[in-house]
C-alpha positions as CSV (number, residue, x, y, z in Angstrom):
1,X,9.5,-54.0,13.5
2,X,7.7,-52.2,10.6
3,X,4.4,-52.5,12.1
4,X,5.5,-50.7,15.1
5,X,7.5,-48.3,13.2
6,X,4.0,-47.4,11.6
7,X,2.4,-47.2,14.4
8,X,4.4,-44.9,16.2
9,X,4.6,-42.6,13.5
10,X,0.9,-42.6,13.5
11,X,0.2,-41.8,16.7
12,X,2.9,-38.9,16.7
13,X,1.1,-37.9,13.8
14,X,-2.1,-37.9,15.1
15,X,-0.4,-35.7,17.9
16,X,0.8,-33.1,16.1
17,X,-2.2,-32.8,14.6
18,X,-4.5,-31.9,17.7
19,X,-1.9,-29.8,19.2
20,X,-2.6,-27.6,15.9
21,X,-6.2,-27.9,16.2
22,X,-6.6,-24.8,17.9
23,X,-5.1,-23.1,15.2
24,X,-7.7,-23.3,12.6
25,X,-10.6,-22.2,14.8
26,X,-11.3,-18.0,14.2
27,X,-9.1,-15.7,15.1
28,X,-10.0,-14.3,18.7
29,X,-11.0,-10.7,17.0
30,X,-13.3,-12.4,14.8
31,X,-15.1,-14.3,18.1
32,X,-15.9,-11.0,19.4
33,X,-17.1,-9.3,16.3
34,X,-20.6,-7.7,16.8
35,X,-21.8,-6.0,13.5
36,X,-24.0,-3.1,13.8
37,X,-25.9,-4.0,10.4
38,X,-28.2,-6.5,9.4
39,X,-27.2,-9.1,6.4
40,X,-29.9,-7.4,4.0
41,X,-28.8,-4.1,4.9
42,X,-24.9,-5.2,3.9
43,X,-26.6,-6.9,0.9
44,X,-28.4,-3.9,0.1
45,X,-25.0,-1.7,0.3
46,X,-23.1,-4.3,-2.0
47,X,-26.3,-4.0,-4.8
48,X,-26.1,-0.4,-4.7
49,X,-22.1,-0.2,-5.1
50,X,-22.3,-2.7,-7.6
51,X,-24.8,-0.8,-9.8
52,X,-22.4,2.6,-9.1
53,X,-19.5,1.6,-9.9
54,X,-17.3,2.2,-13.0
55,X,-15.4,-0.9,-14.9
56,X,-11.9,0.7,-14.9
57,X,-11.2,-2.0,-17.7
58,X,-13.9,-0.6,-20.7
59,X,-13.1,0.9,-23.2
60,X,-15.5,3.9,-22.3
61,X,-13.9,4.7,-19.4
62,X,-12.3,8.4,-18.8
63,X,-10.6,8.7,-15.5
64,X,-9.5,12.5,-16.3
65,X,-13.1,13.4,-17.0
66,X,-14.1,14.8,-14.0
67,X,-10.3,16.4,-13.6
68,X,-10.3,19.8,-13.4
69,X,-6.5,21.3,-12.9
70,X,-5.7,25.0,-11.0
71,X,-2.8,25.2,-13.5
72,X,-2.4,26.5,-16.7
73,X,-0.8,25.1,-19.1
74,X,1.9,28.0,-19.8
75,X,2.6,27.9,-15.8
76,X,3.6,23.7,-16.2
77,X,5.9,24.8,-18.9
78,X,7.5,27.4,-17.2
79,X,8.0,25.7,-14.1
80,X,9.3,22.6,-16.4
81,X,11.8,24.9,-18.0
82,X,12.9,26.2,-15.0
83,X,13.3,22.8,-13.3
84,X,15.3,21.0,-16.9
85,X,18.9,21.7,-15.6
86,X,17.8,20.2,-12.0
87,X,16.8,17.1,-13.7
88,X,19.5,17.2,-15.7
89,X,21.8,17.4,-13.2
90,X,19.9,14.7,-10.9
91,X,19.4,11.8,-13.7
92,X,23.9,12.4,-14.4
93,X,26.4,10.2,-14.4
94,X,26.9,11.8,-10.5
95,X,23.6,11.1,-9.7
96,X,23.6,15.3,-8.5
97,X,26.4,15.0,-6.5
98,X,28.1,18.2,-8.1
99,X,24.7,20.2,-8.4
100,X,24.1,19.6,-4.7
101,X,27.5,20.7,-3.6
102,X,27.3,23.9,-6.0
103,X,23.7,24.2,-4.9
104,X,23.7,24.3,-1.1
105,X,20.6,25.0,0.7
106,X,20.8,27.6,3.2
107,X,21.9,27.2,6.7
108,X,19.0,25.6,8.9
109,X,17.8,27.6,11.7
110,X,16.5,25.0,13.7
111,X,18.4,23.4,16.4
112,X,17.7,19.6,17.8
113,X,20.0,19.5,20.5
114,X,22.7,20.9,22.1
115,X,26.0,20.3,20.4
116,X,28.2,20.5,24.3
């Protein structure tokens, strides 16, 4: 009875398995995948970006060295200052609630549909 058992797990085994057989072959995008480089010529790319590169993790590295801002820095205070009771308002206990129903935008002129 145990031998038979066995054996009839094994073959529904051995079913299953080839039924998912098809699944591990390449995905049908990858089949039809014609590159328009040659393997030295993707080697070639991967040496040079290599050698470019900058290690984000040193100790040397400066991400804001090449920044170059079209601010001043009296013009990010000021608009800072004039933003603080905004943020205030926003990060309260209301979440901005209040400031948004003292602070209504104006009326929008653009219409979407026809209210009938």
């Amino acid at each position: 009875m145990k031998a038979t058992r066995l054996l009839f797990v094994a073959a529904l085994s051995t079913a299953a398995f080839a039924a998912q057989a098809d699944a591990f072959d390449a995905p049908e995008f990858a089949k039809q995948f014609n590159g328009s480089k040659s393997r030295a010529e993707v080697q070639a790319e991967l040496g040079q970006y290599k050698q470019s590169r900058v290690n984000p993790w040193s100790t040397t590295h400066n991400p804001l060295a090449s920044f170059k801002s079209d601010r001043t820095r009296a013009q990010v205070q000021a608009d800072y200052i004039a933003s603080r009771n905004r943020v205030a308002a926003f990060t309260g206990e209301d979440s901005g609630s209040s400031y948004l129903a003292a602070n209504r935008p104006a009326q929008a002129t653009q219409q979407f549909a026809n209210a009938k």
